[in-house]
N, C-alpha and C positions, 0 to 999 in steps of 0.2 A: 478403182485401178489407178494407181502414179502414171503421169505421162514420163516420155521418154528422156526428155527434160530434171524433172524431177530426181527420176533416177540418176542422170547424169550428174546434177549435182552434187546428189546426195553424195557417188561415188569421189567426187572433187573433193568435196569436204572430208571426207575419212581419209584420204588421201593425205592431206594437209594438216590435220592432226594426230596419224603416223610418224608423217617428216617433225613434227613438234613435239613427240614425245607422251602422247595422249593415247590411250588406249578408248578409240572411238563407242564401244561397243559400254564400258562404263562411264563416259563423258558426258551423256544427255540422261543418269540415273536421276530421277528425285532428289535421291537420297544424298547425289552431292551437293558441299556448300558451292557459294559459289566464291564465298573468299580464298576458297582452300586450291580452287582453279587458278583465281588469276595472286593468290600467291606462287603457286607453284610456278608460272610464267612467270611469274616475276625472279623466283630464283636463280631461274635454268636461262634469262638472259641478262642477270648480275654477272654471275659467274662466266657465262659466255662472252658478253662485250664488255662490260666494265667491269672485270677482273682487277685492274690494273689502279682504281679510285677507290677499293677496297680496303679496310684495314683488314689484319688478321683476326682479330675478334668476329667482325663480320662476317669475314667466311668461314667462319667457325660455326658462327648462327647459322648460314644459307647450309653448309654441310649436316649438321644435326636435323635442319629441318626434313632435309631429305631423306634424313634416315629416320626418321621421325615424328610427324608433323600435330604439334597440338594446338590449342586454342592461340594460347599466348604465343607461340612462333608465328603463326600465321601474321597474327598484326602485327609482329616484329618486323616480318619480311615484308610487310606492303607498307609501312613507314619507312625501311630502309630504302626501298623503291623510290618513291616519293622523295627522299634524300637525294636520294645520287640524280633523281631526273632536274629536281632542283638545281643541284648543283652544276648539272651539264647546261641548262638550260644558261645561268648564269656567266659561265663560260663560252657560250656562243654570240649570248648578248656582247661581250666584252670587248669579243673577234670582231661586232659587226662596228662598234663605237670606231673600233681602231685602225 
């Protein structure tokens, strides 16, 4: 038997991969990757917070991905990730020199 705790949690967490766009109930399948997760996060907060360090080709990737998601997008979308955090990352350092 889960204590009450347990369940509480558990309810937190589906909770919170609702508000994110996650379909709780296929999230913890096997059968998903897990690049294909945190690509997909990765997508859905390209397009949401750095829209704007975007070119058009790239969101042209992150939009097919979502309509489509295969082997090769997936790593596309988690190197473009890695890109733009790069590059924020670069740009904060810059802020603090100055």
């Amino acid at each position: 038997m889960q204590s009450y705790q347990t369940i509480k949690d558990m309810k937190l967490r589906d909770h919170w991969l609702k508000a994110n766009g996650y379909n709780p109930c296929n999230f913890f399948n096997p059968n998903l990757k897990t690049n294909y997760i945190r690509a997909k996060a990765a997508s859905k907060q390209l397009l949401n917070d750095c829209f704007d360090l975007l070119t058009h080709k790239q969101i042209e990737l992150l939009q097919a991905f979502k309509n489509k998601a295969t082997q090769k997008r997936i790593y596309q979308v988690l190197n473009l990730y890695k890109k733009i955090r790069r590059q924020l990352h670069r740009q904060i350092e810059q802020q603090k020199m100055v």
